[in-house]
N, C-alpha and C positions, 0 to 999 in steps of 0.2 A: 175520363182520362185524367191521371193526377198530373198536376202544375208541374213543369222543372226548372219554379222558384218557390224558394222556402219560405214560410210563415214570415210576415215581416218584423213580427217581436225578435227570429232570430240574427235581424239588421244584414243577413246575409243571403247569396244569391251562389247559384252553379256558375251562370257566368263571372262575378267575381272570384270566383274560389278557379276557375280557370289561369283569368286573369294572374292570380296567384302561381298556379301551376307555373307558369310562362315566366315569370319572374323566378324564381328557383330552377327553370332550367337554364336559365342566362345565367345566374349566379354558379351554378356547378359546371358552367363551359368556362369560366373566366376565370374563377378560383380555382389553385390547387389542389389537386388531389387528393393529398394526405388531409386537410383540412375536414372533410368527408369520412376519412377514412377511420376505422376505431382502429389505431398503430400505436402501439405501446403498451405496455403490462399493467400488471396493477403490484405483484408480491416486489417492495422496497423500491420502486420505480424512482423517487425523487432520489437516492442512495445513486442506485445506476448514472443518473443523468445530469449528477449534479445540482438538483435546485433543492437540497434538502437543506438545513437550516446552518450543518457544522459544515459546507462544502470548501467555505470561505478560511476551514482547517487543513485544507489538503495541502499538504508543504512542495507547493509546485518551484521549488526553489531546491530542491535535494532531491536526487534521482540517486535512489539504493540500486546499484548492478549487482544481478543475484540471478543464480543457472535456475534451468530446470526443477533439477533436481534441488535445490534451496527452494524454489518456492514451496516444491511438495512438502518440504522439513519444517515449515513454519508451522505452530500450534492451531492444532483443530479447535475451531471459536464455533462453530456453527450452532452447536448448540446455546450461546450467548446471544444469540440473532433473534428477535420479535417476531411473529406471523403478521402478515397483512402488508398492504399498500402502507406502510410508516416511512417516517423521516429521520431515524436512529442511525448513526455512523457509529459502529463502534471508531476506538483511536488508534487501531491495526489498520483500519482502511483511510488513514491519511498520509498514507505511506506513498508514494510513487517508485515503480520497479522499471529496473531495464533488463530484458534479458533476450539473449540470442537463442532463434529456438529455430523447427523446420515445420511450415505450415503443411499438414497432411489432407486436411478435408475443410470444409466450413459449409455454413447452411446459409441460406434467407430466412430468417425464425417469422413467426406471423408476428411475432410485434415489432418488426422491424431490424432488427439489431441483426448483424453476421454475426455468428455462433461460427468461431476459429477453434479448430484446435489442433492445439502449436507440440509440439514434442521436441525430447532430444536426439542425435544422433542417431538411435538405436531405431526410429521410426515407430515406435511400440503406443499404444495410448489406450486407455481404457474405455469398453466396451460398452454398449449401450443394451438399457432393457432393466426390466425387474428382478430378472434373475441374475444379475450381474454385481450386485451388494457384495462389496467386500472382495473385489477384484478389481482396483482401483490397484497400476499397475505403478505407480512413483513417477513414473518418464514422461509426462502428460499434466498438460491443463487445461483450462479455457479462456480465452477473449474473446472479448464482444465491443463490437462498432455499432451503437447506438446511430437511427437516423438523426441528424440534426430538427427535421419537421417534424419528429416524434416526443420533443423533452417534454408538453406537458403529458403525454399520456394518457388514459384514460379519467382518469380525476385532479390533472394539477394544472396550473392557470394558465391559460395562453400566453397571457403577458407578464410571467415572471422566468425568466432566462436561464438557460445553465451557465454556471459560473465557468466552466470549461467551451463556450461555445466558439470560441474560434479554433482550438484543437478539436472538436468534432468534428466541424465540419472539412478542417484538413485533411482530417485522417480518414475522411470517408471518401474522399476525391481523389487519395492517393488509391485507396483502395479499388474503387470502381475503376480507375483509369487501366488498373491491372486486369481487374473483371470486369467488363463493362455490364450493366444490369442485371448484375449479379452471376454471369455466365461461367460455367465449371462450379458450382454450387454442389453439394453433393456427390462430389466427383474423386478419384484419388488425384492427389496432384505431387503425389510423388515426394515430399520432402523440401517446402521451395525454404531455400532459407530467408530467415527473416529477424531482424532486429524490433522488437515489440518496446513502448516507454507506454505504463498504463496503470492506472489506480487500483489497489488493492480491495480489492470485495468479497467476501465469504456468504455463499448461496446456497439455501437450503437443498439438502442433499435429494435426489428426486431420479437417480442413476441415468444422468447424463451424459454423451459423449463426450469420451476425452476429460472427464474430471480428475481432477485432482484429489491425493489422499484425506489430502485435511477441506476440500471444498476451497480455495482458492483461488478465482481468477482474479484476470486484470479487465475489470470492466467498468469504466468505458477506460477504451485505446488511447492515448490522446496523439501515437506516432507509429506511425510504422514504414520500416525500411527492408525493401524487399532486397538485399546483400548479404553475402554471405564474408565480406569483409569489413564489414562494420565492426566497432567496439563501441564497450561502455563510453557514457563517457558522450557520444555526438550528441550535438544541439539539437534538443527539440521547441518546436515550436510551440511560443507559446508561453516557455518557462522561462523565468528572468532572468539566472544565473545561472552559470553552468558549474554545480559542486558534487564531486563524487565525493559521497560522505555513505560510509559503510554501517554504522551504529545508527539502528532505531535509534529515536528518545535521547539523543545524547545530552539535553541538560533534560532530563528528569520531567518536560512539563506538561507530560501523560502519563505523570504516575508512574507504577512499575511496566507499563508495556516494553515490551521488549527485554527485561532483563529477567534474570534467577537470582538464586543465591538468597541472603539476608534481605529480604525486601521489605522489612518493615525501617531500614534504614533511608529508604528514598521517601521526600517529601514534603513540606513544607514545617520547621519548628520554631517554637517560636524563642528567640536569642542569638538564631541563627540567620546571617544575609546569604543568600546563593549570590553567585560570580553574575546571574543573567539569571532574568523572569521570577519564577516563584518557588522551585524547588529547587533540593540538592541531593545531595547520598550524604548522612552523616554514619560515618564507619567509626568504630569507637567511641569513647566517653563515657564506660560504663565505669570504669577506677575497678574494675575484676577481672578475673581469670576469664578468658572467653575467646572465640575465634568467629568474625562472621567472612562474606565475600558478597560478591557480586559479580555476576558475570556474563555474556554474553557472545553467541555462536554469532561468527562472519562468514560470509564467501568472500574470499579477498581472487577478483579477476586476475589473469594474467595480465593485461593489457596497463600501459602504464611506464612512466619509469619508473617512479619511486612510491612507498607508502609510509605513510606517518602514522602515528600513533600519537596524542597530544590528548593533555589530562591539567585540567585546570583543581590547584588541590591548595588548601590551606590546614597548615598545621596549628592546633591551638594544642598547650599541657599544662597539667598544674607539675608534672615534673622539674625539681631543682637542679638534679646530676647535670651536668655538663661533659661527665665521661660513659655514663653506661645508658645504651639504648633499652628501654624494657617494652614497648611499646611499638610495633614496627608494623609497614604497611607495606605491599609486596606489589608490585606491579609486573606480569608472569602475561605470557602466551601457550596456551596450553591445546594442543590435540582435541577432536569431540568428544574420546572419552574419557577426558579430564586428564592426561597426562604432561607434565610440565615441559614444554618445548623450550622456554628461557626464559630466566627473572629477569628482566630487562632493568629492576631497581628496586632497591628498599630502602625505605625511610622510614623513621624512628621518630620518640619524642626529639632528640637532638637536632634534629630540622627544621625546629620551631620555625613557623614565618611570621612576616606580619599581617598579611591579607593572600589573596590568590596569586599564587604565580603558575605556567606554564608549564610542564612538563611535556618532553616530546623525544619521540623515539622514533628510529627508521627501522621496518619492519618489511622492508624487501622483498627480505629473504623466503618471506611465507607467501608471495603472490599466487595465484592459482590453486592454493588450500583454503580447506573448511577449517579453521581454529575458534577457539575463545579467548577473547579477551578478560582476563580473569584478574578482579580485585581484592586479596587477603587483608583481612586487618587482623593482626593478635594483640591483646592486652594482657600486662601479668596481673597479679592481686595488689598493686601498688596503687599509684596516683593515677587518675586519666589522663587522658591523648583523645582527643578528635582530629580523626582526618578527613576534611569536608573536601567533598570535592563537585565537579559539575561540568558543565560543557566537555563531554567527553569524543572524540572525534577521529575515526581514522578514514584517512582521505588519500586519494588515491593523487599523484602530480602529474 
């Protein structure tokens, strides 16, 4: 009859290795759960949760209000996206968005996260399955509520933190309080309206419910407000200051994200100071015939009394006239498809300044419209004009 103890070169016995057993069951009665648990994904997981390296970029101090349907208009980047478990933020996903939508369905996903998806009015939201490519319906998108006991995920370290973690775990206690462990998952729940503040992510496309055209969600959540009288605009927890500021990028210091137009004018030259940080837009200064622009789609909410428009701009010229403008810079709000709604100002070599000043407009009138903000510069074949400009900003009061 063989021994049941092991050789004693192997320093080890059944009874110890019991002993052991006995000890890891006390340890899995007393420890968490999730702690056990493989909860979390692997494709851009630190992205998701926050502990990736640019997290510390996510501008939790400007919450852009933008519908539905704006988020679906946003530029399809998905293709710019890396495969795998990496730590890559593009500077589109340091964006924070507000928007009012009506929760239609949501899942328990096995890596933990509630898979929302949110639609407009119309209730309509795209289909799920393989054969659903390219039925991606505009009205629809996704959010996702990360567990808080899930940020390192399958490969990231226990004890390095999401830089969002006390809006996780708010927004997941708001959420379960509505569904308690996760109860109505899977369910129609009819349209519940809902106010969502959540960081922008673009996710490989894989024909998921409720996706968005250009792959778009807000994930992770960091608020949610289950009202249907809610506006842009309410405190979220969490975020330091409360600015509704409608322009990505407004000084420049991610490059061209978010603008068109002339884009080899934004940037960092050198001769040139920006108003604030490292870049600017320099329009002009070529001393020839030439037309460039810049310019930029808003959703300007209803919600609000007033909106501004404010353009920090410095005029330098080698022009000597004093009476004829040749050189002039247009400052216009214009329709999506480029049609000029109102020059709100032009300015010329004759506006010379000495450094940055201010410029500001009340643009009201365009609340609850899609427009562009749109910046002309023309030059004739004479002397140069630059018009720098930077901090560009329209904000809702």
């Amino acid at each position: 009859m063989r021994s049941t103890t092991l050789p004693a070169s192997h320093g080890f016995s059944i009874h110890r290795c019991k002993s052991w057993l006995m000890v890891l069951a006390i340890l899995t009665a007393i420890l968490p759960a999730r702690v056990f648990a493989l909860c979390g994904a692997t494709e851009r997981w630190f992205v998701k949760v926050g502990t990736d390296p640019d997290a510390n970029l996510v501008r939790l101090d400007t919450i852009v209000p933008i519908t539905v349907t704006g988020l679906n208009q946003l530029p399809h980047l998905q293709n710019t996206v890396p495969h795998g478990d990496n730590q890559f933020r593009l500077p589109e996903e340091r964006v924070v968005y507000q928007v009012n939508g009506r929760l239609v369905l949501f899942k328990d996903e096995d890596d933990s996260d509630y898979h929302l998806v949110i639609t407009d009015d119309s209730l309509r939201y795209t289909p799920v399955g393989p054969k659903t490519n390219g039925l991606e319906t505009g009205t629809s998108f996704i959010a996702e509520i990360p567990d808080p006991n899930c940020v390192p995920g399958k490969h990231g370290d226990p004890n390095k933190p999401s830089r969002f973690a006390a809006q996780l775990g708010d927004v997941r206690a708001k959420f379960e309080a509505r569904f308690p462990g996760g109860k109505g998952a899977d369910t129609d729940l009819s349209g519940i309206p809902v106010m969502l503040t959540g960081i922008a992510f673009y996710d490989r496309a894989h024909n998921q419910t409720g996706r968005a055209t250009n792959g778009i969600e807000l994930h992770p959540l960091l608020d949610i407000q289950f009202s249907d009288n809610k506006q842009p605009g309410t405190t979220t927890p969490g975020v330091d200051s409360l600015v509704i500021q409608l322009v990505a990028n407004p000084g420049f210091e991610d490059g061209v994200t978010g603008w068109h137009g002339t884009l080899r004018d934004i940037g960092a030259f050198e001769g040139q100071q920006p108003r604030s940080g490292n870049n600017l837009a320099w329009m002009g200064g070529w001393g020839s015939a030439h037309t460039e622009s810049l310019y930029q789609n808003v959703t300007i909410p209803s919600s609000g009394q007033s909106v501004k428009l404010a353009v920090w701009l410095r005029i330098d010229t080698a022009e000597t006239t004093t009476t004829a403008a040749h050189d002039k810079l247009y400052v216009q709000i214009k329709d999506t498809n480029g049609h000029v709604l109102k020059t709100l100002a032009t300015y010329s070599n004759l506006d010379r300044t000495d450094g940055y000043e201010q410029k500001s407009f009340d643009v009201s009138e365009y609340k609850g419209m899609a427009v562009q903000i749109y910046l002309r510069a023309v030059e004739d074949a004479g002397k140069q004009t630059s018009f720098l400009l930077d901090d560009i900003t329209l904000t809702i009061q």
